[in-house]
C-alpha positions as CSV (number, residue, x, y, z in Angstrom):
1,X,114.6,63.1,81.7
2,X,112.8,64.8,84.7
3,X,109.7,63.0,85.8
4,X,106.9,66.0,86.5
5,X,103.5,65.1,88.8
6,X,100.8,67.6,87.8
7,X,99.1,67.7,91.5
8,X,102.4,69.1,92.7
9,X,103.1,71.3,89.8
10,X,99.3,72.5,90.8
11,X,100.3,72.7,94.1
12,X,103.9,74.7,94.1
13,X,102.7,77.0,91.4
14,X,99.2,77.8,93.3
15,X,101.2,78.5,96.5
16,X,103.9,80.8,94.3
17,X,100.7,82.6,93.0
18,X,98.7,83.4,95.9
19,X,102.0,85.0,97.4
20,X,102.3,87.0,94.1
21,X,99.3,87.9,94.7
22,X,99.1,88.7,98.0
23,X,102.4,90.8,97.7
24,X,99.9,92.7,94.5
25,X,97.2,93.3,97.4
26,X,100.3,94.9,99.7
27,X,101.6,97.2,96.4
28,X,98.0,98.3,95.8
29,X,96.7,98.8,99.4
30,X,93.3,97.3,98.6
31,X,91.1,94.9,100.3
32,X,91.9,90.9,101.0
33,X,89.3,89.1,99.1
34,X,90.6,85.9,99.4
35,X,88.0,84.0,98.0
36,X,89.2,85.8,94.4
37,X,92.8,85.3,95.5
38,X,92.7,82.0,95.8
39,X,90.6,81.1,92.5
40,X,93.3,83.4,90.4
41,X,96.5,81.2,91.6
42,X,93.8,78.1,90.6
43,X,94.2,79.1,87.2
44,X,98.1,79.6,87.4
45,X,98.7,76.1,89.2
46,X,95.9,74.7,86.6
47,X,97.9,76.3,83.6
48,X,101.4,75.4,85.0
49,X,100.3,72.1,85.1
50,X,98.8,72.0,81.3
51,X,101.4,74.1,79.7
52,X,103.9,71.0,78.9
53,X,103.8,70.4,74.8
54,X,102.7,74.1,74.0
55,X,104.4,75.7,71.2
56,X,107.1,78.0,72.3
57,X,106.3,80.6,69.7
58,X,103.2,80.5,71.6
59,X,105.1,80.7,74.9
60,X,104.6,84.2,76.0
61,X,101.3,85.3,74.2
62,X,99.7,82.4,76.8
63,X,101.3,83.3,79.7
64,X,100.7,87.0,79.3
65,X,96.9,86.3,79.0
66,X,96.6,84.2,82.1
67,X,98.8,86.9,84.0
68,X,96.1,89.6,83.0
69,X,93.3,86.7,83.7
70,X,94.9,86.2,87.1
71,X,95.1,89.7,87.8
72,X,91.6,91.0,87.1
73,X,90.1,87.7,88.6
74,X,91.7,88.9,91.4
75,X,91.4,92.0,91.2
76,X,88.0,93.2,89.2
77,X,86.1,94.0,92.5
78,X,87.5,97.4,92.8
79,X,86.7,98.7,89.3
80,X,88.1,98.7,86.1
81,X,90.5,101.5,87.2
82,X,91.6,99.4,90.2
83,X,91.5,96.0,88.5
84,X,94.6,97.2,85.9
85,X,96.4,98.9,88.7
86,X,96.2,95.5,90.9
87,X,97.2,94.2,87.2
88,X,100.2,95.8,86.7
89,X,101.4,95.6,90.5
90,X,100.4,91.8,89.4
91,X,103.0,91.4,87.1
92,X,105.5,93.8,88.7
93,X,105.2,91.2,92.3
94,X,106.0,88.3,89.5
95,X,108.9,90.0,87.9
96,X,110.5,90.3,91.2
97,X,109.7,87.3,92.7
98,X,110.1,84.7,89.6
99,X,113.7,86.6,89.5
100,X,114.8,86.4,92.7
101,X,114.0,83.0,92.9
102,X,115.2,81.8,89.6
103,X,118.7,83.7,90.3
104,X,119.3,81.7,93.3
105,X,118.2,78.8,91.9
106,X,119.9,78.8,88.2
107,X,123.0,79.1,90.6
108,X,122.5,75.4,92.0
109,X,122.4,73.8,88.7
110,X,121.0,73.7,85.0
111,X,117.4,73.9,84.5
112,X,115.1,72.6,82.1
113,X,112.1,74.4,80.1
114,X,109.2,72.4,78.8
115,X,106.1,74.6,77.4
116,X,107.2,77.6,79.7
117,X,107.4,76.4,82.3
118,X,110.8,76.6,84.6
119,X,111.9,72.8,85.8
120,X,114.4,73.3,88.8
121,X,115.7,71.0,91.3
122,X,117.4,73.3,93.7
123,X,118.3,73.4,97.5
124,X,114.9,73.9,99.3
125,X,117.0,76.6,101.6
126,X,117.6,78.9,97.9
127,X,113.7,78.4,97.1
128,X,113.4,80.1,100.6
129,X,115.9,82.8,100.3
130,X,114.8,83.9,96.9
131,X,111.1,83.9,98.0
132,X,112.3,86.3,100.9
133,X,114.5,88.6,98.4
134,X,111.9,89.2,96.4
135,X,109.3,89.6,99.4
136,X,111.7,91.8,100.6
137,X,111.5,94.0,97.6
138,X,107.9,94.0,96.6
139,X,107.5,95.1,101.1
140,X,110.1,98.3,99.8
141,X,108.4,99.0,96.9
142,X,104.6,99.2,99.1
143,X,106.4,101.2,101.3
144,X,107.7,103.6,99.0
145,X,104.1,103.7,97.0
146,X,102.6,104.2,100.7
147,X,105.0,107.1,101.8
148,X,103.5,108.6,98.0
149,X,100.2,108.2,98.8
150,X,100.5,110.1,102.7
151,X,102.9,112.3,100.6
152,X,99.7,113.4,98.1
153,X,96.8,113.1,100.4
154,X,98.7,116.1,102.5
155,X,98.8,118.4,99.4
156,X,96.6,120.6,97.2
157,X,96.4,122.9,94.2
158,X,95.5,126.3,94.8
159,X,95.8,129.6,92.7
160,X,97.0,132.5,93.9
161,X,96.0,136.1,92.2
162,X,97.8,139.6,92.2
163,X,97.6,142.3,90.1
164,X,96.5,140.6,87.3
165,X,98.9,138.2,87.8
166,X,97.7,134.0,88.4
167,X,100.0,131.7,89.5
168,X,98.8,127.8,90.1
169,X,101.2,126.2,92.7
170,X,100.8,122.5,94.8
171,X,101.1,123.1,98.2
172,X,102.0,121.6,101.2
173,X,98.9,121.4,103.9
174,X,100.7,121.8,107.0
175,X,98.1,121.5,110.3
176,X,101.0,123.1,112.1
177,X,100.7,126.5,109.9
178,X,98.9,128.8,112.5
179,X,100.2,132.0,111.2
180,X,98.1,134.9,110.5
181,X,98.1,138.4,109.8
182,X,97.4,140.1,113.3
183,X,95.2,143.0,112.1
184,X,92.8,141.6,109.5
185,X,93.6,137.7,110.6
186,X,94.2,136.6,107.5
187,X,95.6,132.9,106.3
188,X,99.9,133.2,105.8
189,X,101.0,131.1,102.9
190,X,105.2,130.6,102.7
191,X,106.2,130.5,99.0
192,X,109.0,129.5,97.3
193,X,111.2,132.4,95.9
194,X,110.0,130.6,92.1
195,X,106.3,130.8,92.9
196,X,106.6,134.4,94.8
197,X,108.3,135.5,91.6
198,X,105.6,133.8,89.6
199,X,103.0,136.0,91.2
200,X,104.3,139.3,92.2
201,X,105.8,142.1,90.3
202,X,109.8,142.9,91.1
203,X,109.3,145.4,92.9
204,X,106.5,144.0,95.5
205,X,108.9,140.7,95.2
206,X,111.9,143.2,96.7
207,X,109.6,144.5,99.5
208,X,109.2,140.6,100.5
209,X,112.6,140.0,100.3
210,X,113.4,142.8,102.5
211,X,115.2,145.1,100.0
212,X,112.7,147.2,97.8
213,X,111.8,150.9,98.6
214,X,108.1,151.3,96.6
215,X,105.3,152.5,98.7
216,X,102.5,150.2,98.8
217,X,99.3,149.4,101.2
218,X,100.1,145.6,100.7
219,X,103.0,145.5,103.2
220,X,102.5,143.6,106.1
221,X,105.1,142.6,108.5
222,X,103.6,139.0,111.1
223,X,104.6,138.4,114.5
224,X,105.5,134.1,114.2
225,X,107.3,132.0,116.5
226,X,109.9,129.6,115.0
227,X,112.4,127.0,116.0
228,X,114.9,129.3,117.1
229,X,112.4,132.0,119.0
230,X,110.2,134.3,118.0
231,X,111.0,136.4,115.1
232,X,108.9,139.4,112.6
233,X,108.6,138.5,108.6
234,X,107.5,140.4,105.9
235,X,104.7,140.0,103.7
236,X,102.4,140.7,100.9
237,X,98.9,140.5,100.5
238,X,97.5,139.2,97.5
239,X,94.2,139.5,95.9
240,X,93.1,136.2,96.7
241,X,93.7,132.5,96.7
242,X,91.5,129.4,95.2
243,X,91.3,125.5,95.8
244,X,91.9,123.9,92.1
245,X,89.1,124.9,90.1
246,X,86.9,126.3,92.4
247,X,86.2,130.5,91.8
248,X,85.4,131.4,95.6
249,X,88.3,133.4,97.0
250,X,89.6,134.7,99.5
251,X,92.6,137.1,100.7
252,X,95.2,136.3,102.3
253,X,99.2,136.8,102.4
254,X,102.2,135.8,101.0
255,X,105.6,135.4,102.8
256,X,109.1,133.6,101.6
257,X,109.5,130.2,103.1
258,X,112.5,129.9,105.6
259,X,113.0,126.3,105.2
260,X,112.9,123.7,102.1
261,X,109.5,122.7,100.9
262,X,108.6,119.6,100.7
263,X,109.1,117.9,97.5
264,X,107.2,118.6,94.5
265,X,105.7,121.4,96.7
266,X,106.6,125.5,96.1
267,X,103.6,126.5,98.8
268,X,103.1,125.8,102.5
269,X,99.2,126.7,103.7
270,X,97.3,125.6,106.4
271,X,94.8,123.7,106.9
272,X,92.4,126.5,108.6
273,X,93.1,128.1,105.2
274,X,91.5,125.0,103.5
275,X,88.5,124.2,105.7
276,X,87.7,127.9,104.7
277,X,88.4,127.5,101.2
278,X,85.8,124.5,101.4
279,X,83.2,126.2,103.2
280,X,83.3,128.8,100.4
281,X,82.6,126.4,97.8
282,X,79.6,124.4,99.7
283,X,78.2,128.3,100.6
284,X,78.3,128.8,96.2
285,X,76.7,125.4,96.0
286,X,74.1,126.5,98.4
């Protein structure tokens, strides 16, 4: 028979909480409010400590309402969009964490279970190692959702037109795209051979892969420098290009991209190519 006190069970579950928290505020990138924080792992510590003699049927309907209590007290301030996000990277932080630690620590001996909540007496060195395992993880998994985020804020959707022919693409906005078309200075965008073969015709596809023989006033061969010196590469100019759903256009030309594209990308543009594309649509506005 374990003897329980409720101010500690308060206490460890409160401090437990805030971290899962916490780690939730790292997932989601928002702002520390720690006047929210703090109430939310209140109401954890208060229901840890409360919980003994409840029903075990009614185990998990109860905890999962105090988790989504917990996470919009926490995180409500940003919206209803941004409260279930910091929600679900709530209970994602607890999976983790409550795993880590209750592997180590089922591994030191039996534990008990009263009203849902988890009795342990393990080593206070595997109550540290587990809390660091599944810090460890949730840190990875904010990395990984940050590397995302840079990944996205770097790309657009544009449409491309020719001939008739529409093709939507994401591409990759690369400042370091300078290229343009030396006689009419017009924007270079490097496609994929899918999304060149999306927009052009076989034949005009054939002239940009260096091996077609129609005649055509669309030809345009660019003057680049690359890693390995300068070099000349064919290509095509299109009818125009669009930012999402916007209708200004503009011309510009299509060549094959040298290199792999980023991922999820099939286009490279620049970015002079987008500040233009946005001046369009605030002239239209106008």
């Amino acid at each position: 028979m374990h003897k329980v006190y409720a101010e500690l069970l308060f206490l460890d579950n409160f401090a437990v909480n805030l971290l899962v928290i916490l780690l939730a505020a790292q997932l989601t990138g928002v702002r520390r409010r720690w006047g929210r924080y703090m109430l939310a792992a209140g109401m954890g510590g208060v229901y840890a400590s409360v919980a003994f003699g409840v029903p075990l049927a009614a185990v998990l309907p109860i905890r999962a309402a105090v988790g989504v209590m917990m996470g919009l007290t926490a995180f409500w301030a940003r919206g209803e969009r941004g409260a279930w996000r910091g929600v679900c990277a709530f209970w994602a932080a607890s999976f983790v964490l409550a795993g880590a630690v209750y592997a180590i620590t089922a591994a030191y001996g039996n534990t008990t279970a009263a009203g849902g909540v988890m009795i342990v007496r393990p080593p206070a060195r595997a109550i540290i190692l587990g809390l660091l395992t599944g810090a460890a993880a949730v840190m990875l998994l904010a990395r990984i959702r940050r590397r995302v985020a840079r990944q996205a804020a770097h790309t657009a959707d544009v449409r491309l037109y020719m001939a008739g022919r529409e093709a939507r693409t994401k591409a990759f906005v690369d400042t370091g795209n300078l290229v343009r078309e030396p006689f009419t200075g017009r924007n270079v965008i490097f496609l994929s051979k899918t999304a060149a073969g999306a927009l052009l015709e076989p034949e005009m596809l054939a002239l940009l892969m260096g091996k077609g023989t129609k005649e055509t006033d669309r030809l345009r061969f660019i003057p680049c420098d690359t890693a390995s010196g300068g070099a000349v590469i064919t290509g095509i100019e299109i009818d125009g290009v669009a930012a999402g759903d916007a209708d200004n256009k503009i011309r510009a030309v299509v060549c094959l991209a040298n290199r792999p594209l980023p991922e999820g990308c099939v286009a490279i543009v620049g970015s002079a190519l987008m500040e233009e594309l946005g001046k369009g649509a605030r002239y239209e506005d106008g």
